[in-house]
C-alpha positions as CSV (number, residue, x, y, z in Angstrom):
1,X,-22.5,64.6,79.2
2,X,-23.3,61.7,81.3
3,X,-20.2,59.6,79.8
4,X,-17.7,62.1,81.1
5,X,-19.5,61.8,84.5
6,X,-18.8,58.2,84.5
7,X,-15.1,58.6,83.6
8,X,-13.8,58.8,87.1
9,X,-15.9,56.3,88.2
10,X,-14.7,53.5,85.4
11,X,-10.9,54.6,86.1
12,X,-11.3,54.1,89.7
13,X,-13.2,51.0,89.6
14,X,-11.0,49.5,86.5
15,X,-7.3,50.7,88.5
16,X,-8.6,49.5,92.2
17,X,-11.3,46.8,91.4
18,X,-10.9,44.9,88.2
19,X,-7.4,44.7,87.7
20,X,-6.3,43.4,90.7
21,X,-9.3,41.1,90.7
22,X,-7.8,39.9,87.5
23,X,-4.7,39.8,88.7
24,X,-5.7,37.0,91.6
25,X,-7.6,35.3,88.7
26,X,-4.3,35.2,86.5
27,X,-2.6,33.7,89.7
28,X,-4.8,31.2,90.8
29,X,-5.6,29.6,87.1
30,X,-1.9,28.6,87.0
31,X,-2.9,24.3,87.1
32,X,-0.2,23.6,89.2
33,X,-1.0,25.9,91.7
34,X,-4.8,24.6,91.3
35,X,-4.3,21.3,91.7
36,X,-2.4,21.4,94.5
37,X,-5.0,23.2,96.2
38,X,-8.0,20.5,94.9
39,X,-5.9,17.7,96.2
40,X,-5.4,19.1,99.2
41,X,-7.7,17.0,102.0
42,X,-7.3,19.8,104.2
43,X,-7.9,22.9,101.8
44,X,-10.5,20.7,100.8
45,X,-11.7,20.6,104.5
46,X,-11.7,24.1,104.4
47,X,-13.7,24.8,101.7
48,X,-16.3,22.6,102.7
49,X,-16.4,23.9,106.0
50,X,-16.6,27.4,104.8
51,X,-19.9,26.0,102.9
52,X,-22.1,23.8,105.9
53,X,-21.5,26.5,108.2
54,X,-22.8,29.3,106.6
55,X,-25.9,27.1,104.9
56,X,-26.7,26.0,108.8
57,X,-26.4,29.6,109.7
58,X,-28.6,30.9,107.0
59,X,-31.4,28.1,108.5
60,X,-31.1,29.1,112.0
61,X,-31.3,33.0,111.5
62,X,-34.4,32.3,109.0
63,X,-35.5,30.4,112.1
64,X,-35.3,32.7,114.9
65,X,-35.7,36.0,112.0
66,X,-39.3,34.6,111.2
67,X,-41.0,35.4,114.0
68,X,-40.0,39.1,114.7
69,X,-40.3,40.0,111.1
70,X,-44.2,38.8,111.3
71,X,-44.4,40.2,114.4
72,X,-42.8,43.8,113.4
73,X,-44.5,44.2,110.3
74,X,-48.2,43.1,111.3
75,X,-48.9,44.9,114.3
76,X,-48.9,48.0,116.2
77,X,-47.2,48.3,119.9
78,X,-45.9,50.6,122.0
79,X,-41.9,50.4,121.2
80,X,-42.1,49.0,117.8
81,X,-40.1,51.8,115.9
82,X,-37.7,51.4,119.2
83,X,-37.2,47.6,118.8
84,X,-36.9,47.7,115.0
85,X,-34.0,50.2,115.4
86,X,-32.6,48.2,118.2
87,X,-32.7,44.6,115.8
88,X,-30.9,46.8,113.1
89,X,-27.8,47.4,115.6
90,X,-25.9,43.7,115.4
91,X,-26.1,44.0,111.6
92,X,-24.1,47.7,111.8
93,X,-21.8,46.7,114.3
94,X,-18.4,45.5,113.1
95,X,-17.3,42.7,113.4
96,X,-14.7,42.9,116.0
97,X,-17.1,44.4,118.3
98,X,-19.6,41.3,117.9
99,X,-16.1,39.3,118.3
100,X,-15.6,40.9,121.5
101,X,-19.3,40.7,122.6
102,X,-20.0,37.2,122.3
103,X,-16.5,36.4,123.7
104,X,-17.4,38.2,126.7
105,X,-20.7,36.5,126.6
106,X,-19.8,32.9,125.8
107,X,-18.7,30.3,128.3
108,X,-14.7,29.8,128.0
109,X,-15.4,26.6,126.8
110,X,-17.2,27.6,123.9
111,X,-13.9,30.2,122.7
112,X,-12.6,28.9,119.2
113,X,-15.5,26.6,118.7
114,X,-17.9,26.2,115.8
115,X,-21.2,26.8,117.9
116,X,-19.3,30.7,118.9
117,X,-19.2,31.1,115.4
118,X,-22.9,29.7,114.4
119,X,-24.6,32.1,117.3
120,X,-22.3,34.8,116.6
121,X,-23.2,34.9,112.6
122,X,-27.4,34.6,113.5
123,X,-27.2,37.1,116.0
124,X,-25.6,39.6,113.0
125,X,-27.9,38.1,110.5
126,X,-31.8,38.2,111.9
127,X,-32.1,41.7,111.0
128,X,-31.5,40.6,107.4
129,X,-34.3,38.6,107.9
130,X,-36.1,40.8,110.0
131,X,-36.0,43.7,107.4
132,X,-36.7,41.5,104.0
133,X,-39.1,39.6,104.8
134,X,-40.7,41.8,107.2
135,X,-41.2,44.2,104.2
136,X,-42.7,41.2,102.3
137,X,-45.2,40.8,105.2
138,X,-46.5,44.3,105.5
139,X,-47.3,44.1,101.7
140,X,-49.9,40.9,102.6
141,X,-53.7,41.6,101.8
142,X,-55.2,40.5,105.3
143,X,-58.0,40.2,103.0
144,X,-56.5,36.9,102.5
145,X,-56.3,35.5,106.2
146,X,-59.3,37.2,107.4
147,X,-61.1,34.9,104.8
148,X,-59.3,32.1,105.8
149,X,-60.2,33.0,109.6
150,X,-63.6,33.2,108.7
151,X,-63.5,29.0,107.0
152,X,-62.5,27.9,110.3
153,X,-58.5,28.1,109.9
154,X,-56.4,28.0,112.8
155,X,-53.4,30.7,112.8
156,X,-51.3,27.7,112.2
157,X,-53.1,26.8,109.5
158,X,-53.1,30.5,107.7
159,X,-49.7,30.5,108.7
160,X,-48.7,27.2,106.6
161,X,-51.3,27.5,103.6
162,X,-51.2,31.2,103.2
163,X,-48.8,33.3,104.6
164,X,-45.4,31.5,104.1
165,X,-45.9,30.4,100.4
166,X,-46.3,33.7,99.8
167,X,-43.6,34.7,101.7
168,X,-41.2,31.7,100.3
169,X,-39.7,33.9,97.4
170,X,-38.8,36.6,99.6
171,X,-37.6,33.8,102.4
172,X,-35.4,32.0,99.7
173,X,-33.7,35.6,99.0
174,X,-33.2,36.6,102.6
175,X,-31.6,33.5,103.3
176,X,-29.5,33.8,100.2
177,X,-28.1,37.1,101.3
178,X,-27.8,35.5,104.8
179,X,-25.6,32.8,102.9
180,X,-23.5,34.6,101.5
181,X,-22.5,37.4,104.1
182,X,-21.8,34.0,106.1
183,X,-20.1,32.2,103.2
184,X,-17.5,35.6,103.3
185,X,-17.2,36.2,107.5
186,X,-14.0,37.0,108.1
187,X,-13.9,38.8,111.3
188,X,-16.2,37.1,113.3
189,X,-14.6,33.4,112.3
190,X,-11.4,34.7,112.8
191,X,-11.7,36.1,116.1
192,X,-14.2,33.2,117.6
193,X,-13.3,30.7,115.7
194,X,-9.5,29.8,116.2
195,X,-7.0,28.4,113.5
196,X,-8.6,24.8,113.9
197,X,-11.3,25.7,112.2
198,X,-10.9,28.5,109.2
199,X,-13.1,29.3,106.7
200,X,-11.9,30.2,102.5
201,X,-11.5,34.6,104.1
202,X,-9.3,33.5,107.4
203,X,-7.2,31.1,105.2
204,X,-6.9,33.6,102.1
205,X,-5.7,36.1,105.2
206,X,-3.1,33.1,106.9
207,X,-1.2,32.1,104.0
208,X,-0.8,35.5,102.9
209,X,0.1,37.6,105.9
210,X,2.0,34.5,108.1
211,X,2.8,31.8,105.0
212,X,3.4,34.4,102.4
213,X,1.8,32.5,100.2
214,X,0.7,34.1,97.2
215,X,0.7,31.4,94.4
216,X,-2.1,29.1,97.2
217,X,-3.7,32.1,98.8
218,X,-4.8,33.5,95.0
219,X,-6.1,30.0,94.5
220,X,-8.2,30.1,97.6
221,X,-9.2,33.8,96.5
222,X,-10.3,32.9,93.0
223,X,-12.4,29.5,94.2
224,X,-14.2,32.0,97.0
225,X,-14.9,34.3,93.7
226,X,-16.0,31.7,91.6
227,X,-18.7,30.5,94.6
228,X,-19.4,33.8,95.2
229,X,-20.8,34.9,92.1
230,X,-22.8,31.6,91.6
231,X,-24.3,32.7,94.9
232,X,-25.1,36.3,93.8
233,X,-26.8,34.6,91.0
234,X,-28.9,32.2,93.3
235,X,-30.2,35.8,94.9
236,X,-31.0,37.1,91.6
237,X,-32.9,34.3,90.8
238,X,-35.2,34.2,94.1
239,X,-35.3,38.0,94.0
240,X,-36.5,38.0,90.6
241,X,-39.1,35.3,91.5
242,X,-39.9,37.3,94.4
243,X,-43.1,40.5,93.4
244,X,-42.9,41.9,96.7
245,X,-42.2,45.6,96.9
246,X,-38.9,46.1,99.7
247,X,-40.7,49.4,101.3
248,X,-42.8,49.1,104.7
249,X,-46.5,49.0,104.6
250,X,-47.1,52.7,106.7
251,X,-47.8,52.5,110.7
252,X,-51.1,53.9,110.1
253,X,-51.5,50.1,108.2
254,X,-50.6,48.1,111.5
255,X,-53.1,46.0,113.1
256,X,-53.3,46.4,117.0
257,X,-53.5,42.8,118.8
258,X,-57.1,42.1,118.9
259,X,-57.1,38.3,120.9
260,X,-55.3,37.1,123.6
261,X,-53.0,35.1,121.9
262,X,-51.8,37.8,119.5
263,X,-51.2,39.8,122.7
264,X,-48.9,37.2,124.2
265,X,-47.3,36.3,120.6
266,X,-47.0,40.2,120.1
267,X,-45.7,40.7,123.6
268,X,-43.5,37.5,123.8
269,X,-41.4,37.8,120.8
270,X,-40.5,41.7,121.1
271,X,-38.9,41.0,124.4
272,X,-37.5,37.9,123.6
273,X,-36.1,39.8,120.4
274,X,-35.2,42.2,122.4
275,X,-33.2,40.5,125.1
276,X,-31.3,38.4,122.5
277,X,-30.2,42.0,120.5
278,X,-29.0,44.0,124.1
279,X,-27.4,41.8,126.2
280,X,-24.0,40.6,124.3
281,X,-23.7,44.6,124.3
282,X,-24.5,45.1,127.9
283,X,-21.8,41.7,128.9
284,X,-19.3,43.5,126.7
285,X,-19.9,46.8,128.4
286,X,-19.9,44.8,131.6
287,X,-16.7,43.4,131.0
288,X,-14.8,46.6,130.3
289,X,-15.3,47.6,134.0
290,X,-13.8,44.3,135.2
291,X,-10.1,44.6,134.1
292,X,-9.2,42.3,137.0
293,X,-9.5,39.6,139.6
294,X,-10.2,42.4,142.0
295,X,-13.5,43.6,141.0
296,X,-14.8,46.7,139.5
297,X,-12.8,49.4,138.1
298,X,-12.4,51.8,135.5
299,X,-8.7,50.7,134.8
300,X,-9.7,49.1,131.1
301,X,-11.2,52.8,130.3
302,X,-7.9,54.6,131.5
303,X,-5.8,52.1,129.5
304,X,-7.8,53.1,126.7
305,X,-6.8,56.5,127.1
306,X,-3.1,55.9,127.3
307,X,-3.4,56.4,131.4
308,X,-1.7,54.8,134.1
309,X,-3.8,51.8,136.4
310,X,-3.3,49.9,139.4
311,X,-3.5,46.6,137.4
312,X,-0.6,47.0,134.6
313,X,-0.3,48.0,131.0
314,X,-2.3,46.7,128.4
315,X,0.2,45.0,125.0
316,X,-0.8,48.4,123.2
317,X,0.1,51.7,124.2
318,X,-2.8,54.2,124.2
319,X,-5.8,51.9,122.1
320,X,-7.2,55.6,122.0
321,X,-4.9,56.9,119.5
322,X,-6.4,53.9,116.8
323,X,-9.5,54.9,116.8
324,X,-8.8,58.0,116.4
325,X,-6.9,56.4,113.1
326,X,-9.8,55.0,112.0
327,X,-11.7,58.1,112.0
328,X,-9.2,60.0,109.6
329,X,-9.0,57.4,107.5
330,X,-12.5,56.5,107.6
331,X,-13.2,60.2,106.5
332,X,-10.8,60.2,103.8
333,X,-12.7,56.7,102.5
334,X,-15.8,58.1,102.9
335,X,-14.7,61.4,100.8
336,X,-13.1,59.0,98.3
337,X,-16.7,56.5,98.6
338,X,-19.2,59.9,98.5
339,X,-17.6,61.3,94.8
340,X,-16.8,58.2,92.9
341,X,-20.5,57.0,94.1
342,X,-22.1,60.4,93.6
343,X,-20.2,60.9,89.9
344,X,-21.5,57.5,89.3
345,X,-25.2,57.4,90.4
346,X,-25.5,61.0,87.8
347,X,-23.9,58.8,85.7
348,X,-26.1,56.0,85.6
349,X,-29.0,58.4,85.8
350,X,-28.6,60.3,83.1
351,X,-27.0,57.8,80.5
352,X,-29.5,56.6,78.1
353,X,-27.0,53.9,76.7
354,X,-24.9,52.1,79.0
355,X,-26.5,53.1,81.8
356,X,-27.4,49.3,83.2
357,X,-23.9,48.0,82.2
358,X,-22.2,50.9,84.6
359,X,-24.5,50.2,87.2
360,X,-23.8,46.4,87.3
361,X,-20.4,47.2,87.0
362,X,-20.4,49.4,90.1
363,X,-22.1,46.3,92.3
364,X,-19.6,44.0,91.6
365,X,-17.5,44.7,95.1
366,X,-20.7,44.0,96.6
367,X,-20.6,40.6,95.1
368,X,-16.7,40.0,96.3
369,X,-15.7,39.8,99.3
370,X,-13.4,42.4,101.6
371,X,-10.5,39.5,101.7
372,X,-10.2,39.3,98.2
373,X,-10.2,43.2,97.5
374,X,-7.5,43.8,100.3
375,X,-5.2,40.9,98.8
376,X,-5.9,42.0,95.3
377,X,-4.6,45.3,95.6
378,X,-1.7,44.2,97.9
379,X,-0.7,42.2,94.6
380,X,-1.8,44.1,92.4
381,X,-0.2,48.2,93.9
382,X,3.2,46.7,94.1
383,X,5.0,48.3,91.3
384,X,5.8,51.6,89.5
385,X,3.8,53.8,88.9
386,X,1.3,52.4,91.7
387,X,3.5,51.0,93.6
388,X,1.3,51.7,97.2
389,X,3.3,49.3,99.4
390,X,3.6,50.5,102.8
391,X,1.4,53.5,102.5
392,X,-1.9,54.9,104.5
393,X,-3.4,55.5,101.9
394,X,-4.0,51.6,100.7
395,X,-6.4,51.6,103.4
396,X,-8.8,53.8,102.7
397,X,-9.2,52.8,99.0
398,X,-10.2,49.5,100.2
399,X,-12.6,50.6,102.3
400,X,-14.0,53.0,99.6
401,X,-14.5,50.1,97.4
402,X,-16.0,48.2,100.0
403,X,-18.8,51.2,100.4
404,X,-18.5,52.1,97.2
405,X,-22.1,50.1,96.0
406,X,-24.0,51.3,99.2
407,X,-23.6,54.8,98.4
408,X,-24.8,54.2,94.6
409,X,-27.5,52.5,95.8
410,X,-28.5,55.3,98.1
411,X,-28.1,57.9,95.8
412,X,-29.5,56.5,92.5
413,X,-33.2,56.8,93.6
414,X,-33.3,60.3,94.6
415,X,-31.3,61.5,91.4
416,X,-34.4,59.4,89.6
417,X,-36.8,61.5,91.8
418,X,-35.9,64.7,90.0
419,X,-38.5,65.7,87.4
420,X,-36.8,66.1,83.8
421,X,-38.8,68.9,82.6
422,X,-37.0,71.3,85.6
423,X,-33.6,70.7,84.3
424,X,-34.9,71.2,80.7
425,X,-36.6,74.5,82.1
426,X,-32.6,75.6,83.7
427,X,-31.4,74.7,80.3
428,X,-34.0,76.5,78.1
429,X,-33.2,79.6,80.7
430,X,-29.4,79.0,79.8
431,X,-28.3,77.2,83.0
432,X,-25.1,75.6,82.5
433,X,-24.6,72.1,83.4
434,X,-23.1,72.4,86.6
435,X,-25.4,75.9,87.8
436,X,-28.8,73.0,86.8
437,X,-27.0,70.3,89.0
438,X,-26.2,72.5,91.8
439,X,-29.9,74.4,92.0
440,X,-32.3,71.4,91.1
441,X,-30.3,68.2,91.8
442,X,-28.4,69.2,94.8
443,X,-31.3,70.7,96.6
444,X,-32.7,67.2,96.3
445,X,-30.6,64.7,96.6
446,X,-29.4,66.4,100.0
447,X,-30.2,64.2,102.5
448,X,-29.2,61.0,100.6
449,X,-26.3,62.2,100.3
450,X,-25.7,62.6,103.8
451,X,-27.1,59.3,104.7
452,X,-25.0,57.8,101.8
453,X,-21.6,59.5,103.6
454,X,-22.8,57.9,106.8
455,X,-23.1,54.8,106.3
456,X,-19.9,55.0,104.1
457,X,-18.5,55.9,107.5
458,X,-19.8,53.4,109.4
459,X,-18.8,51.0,106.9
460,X,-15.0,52.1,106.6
461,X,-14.9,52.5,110.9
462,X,-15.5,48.9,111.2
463,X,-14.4,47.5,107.9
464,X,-11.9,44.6,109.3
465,X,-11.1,42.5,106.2
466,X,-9.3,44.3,103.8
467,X,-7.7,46.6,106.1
468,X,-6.1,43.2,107.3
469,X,-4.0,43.6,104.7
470,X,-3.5,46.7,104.0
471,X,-2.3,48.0,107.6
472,X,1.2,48.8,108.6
473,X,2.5,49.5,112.0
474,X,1.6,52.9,112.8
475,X,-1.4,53.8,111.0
476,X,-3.7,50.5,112.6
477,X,-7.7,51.0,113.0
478,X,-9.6,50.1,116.0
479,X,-10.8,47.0,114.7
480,X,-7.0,46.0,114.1
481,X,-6.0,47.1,117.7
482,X,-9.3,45.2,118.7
483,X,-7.9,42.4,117.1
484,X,-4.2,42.4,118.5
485,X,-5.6,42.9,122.2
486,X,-7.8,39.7,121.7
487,X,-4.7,37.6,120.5
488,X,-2.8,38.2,123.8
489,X,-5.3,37.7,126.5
490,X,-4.8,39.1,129.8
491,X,-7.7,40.1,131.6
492,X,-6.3,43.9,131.1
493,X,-5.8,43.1,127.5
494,X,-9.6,41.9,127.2
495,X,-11.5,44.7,129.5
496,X,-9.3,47.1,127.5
497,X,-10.5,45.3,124.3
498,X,-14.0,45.4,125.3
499,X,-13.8,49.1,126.2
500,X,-12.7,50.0,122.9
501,X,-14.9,47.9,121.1
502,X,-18.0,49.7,123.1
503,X,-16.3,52.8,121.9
504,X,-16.1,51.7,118.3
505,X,-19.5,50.8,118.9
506,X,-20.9,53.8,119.9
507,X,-18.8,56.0,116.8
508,X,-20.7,53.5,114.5
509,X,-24.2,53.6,115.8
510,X,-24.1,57.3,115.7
511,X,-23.3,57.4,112.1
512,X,-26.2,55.1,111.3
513,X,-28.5,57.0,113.8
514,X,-27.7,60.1,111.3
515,X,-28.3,57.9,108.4
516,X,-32.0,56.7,109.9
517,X,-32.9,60.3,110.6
518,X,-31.9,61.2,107.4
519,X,-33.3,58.9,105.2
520,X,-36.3,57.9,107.7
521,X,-37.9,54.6,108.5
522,X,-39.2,54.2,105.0
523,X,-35.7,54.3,103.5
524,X,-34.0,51.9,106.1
525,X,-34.8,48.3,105.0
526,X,-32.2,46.6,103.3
C-alpha cells in the first residue's frame, strides 16, 4: 500500500523537479558553454563574490546570534516567549519586505552597497542561530559549569573551556545553514545590492530574463548546484557530529538570574535583541505614511488601494489587486504543497523498503535553490504536452516545490507518533484502508497538518525567486509588485512600496502565528 501512496509524490517530484534539474545540467555541461563561463574574469568575479559574502555573513550572524541564543535558552524572564517569537519574525519575512525595510532604514549612501547586503542577510539569519544553537544550550548539564564555578572559573572562563566546545558542533551546523541560505539570497541581494555587485541567483535571473541567455545562465545554474550540494554535505557532516537533541529544554528548566551581572547580561541582550529585530519594521512602517516632501499622510495607503492622492499616481495601478494574487495563488500552492507532502510523509511512514530513499528524494528542493527551480521549469515546460509557457499556473508549482520539504518535515513525525497496534486493531475489525487513515491517523496528525499548510502559505506569499521567472503581466505577486515599485523610485513609488510590503508582512506573520499556536513552542525550532 504505501508504494501507491508514493506514486503521486515520485510523478510530481520526477515531472517538476528532476527533469528540469537535469535539463539545466544537460545545458550547462556543454564545454563550450563551460569554458566560456570559467574564463570569464567577471563571471569569475561573481562566483567568488557570491562565496566571501555569504562566509562573512555566516561569521557575523554566529557573532551577534551567540549571545541571545545563551541568553534565551538559559534563563527565565518576564518576555522571553515574547522576544523568542519576535527574533523568529526577520527569518519569516520575505524577502522583499526585509528589502524594503532596510532600504527605508539605511542611509542613501549605503543603497546598492555590499555592507546593505551583509546587515540585511544577519538580521534574517540570527534566528537561525538563535534557534539551533539555543536548543543545543538548553540540553547543557549546568552540572558541568556549576563545578567549574565552584574551582574558581570566571564566566569567561566556563564560557571558553566548557560551554562552547560543546556547543562547536551545533555552531559549525548553524553557521552552515547560515551559509548556505546566504550562498542562495536572491531577493535581498537583488533588491539592496544593485547590478554592480551580483551574486550566482541575481546573475542566473539577468541573463535569463534581460540577456536571454540560456546556454550561460544554465552554466551559472549548474555551478550554483554543484556548490550547493557540497554545502548540504558540509551540514550533514557537522550535524552528524553534532549529539544534541533540536527540542527546547521545558521553561520549568530555566534558571532565573541569580547575580548581578547575569541580571544586566540577561537584561542587556533581550533589549538589545530586541531593538535590532523591531525597528527596520517600525522605519518601514514609518516610511509608508511619508509619501512625500510634505509630511505625513496616508496617500502611500490609498495608492495601495487603487485610490486617488494629493501627491500623484504610483508606476502601478492598484498594488492591492497583487496581493490579492498572491493569496490565490499562494492557496492553490499550498493545496498543491499540503497533498503531494501529505501522500508523501504516509508514504515514507509506512514503507518498510524505500522509505529513506523517498524521503531524501523529497529534500532535494531544499538543497537547490528557488533560482534554479524557476529557470528549470521555464526550460524545461516549454513544449507539448507540458508546454506551461505563459500560464498562472507555473507559479504555483514553483512555489509548491519550494514548500514542498517543510511540509514533509512537519508531517512525518506525527504520522510516526501513531501507535501501530491501533491501525492493526481497525484492520482486524475490517477497517478499510482509507476508513483506518481517516479515524486514527487523521485525528492525529490534525494540527500538523494545519501548521504544515501554514507555513506552506507563508512560504508561497513571499516566495520571490522562482516566481521571478515564472510571472507574466497580469497575474504578478506582491513581492513582484514590491519589486517593480523599488526599481522606479519616487518617493510615492517607495511609501507605496513600503505600505505593501507592511501588508505582505502582516498576511505572513499571521500564517506563522497559526503555525506557532498550532504546533506550540516545542515544535517551533528549526
Amino acid at each position: 500500500m504505501p508504494w501507491l501512496l508514493a506514486v503521486v509524490p515520485v510523478c510530481f517530484l520526477g515531472l517538476f523537479f528532476v527533469w528540469p534539474v537535469a535539463s539545466i545540467i544537460a545545458r550547462g555541461l556543454d564545454a563550450g558553454a563551460l569554458g566560456d563561463v570559467l574564463g570569464s574574469s567577471r563571471l569569475r568575479g561573481i562566483i567568488w563574490f557570491t562565496f566571501w559574502q555569504a562566509l562573512l555573513c555566516a561569521a557575523i550572524t554566529l557573532a551577534v546570534g551567540l549571545a541571545p541564543a545563551i541568553v534565551l535558552a538559559r534563563y527565565r524572564f518576564p518576555g522571553r516567549r515574547v522576544l523568542l517569537a519576535v527574533v523568529t519574525v526577520p527569518f519569516v519575512l520575505p524577502t522583499v519586505v526585509v528589502g524594503s525595510a532596510f532600504l527605508a532604514l539605511l542611509p542613501t549612501g549605503w543603497h546598492r552597497t555590499v555592507p546593505a547586503v551583509i546587515v540585511a542577510h544577519v538580521w534574517v539569519n540570527i534566528s537561525v542561530v538563535v534557534r539551533t544553537v539555543g536548543s543545543a544550550v538548553a540540553q547543557l548539564d549546568p552540572a558541568l559549569g556549576d563545578a567549574a564555578a565552584t574551582l574558581g572559573a570566571g564566566p569567561l572562563q566556563r564560557l571558553r573551556h566548557i560551554t562552547l566546545p560543546l556547543l562547536a558542533p551545533t555552531i559549525g551546523a548553524s553557521g552552515a545553514v547560515v551559509f548556505l541560505f546566504c550562498f542562495t539570497s536572491f531577493g535581498i541581494v537583488r533588491l539592496l545590492g544593485g547590478p554592480g555587485r551580483p551574486t550566482l541567483e541575481v546573475e542566473i535571473w539577468r541573463t535569463t530574463t534581460q540577456l536571454l541567455d540560456l546556454r550561460t545562465a544554465a552554466v551559472l545554474a549548474l555551478v550554483q548546484l554543484v556548490l550547493v550540494v557540497s554545502l548540504m554535505g558540509l551540514w550533514a557532516v557537522f550535524s552528524a557530529r553534532s549529539a544534541q537533541p533540536t527540542g527546547a529544554r521545558p521553561l520549568g528548566n530555566l534558571r532565573s538570574p541569580s547575580t548581578t551581572a547575569q541580571r544586566w547580561l540577561t537584561g542587556i541582550t533581550a533589549l538589545a535583541t530586541a531593538l535590532v529585530v523591531v525597528v527596520p519594521l517600525v522605519v518601514l512602517l514609518t516610511r509608508s505614511l511619508r509619501p512625500s516632501i510634505a509630511g505625513w499622510s496616508l496617500d502611500a495607503w490609498r495608492a495601495v488601494f487603487g485610490r486617488a492622492s494629493t501627491t500623484g499616481r504610483p508606476t502601478v495601478d492598484a498594488p492591492w489587486e497583487s496581493l490579492l494574487a498572491s493569496l490565490r495563488i499562494g492557496i492553490v500552492a499550498t493545496l498543491i504543497a499540503a497533498t503531494v507532502g501529505t501522500l508523501a510523509a504516509c508514504a515514507v511512514a509506512g514503507a518498510r523498503r524505500g522509505g529513506r530513499l523517498l524521503d531524501t528524494g523529497l529534500m532535494l528542493p531544499l538543497g537547490t535553490s528557488a533560482v534554479t527551480v524557476g529557470f528549470g521549469l521555464l526550460i524545461t515546460l516549454d513544449t507539448p504536452p507540458f508546454d506551461l509557457r505563459g500560464t498562472w499556473i507555473m507559479i504555483p508549482l514553483g512555489q509548491a516545490l519550494v514548500a514542498l520539504p517543510f511540509v514533509v518535515r512537519v508531517v512525518l513525525p506525527a504520522l510516526r507518533s501513531v501507535d501501530p497496534g491501533l491501525r492493526e486493531a481497525a484492520a482486524t475489525l475490517g477497517a478499510a484502508p482509507l476508513r483506518t487513515w481517516l479515524e486514527i491517523d487523521l485525528p492525529v496528525i490534525r494540527r500538523a497538518l494545519g501548521a504544515a499548510a501554514g507555513f506552506a502559505l507563508a512560504m508561497s506569499l513571499g516566495e520571490f525567486g522562482a516566481t521571478s521567472f515564472l510571472t507574466r503581466v497580469g497575474n504578478e505577486t506582491a513581492p513582484i509588485t514590491i519589486a517593480r515599485l523599488l526599481g522606479r523610485p519616487s518617493q510615492l513609488n517607495l511609501a507605496t512600496s513600503s505600505a505593501l510590503a507592511t501588508l505582505l508582512a502582516a498576511v505572513t506573520l499571521l500564517a506563522i502565528l497559526a503555525v506557532d499556536r498550532l504546533r506550540g513552542e516545542q515544535g517551533a525550532g528549526f
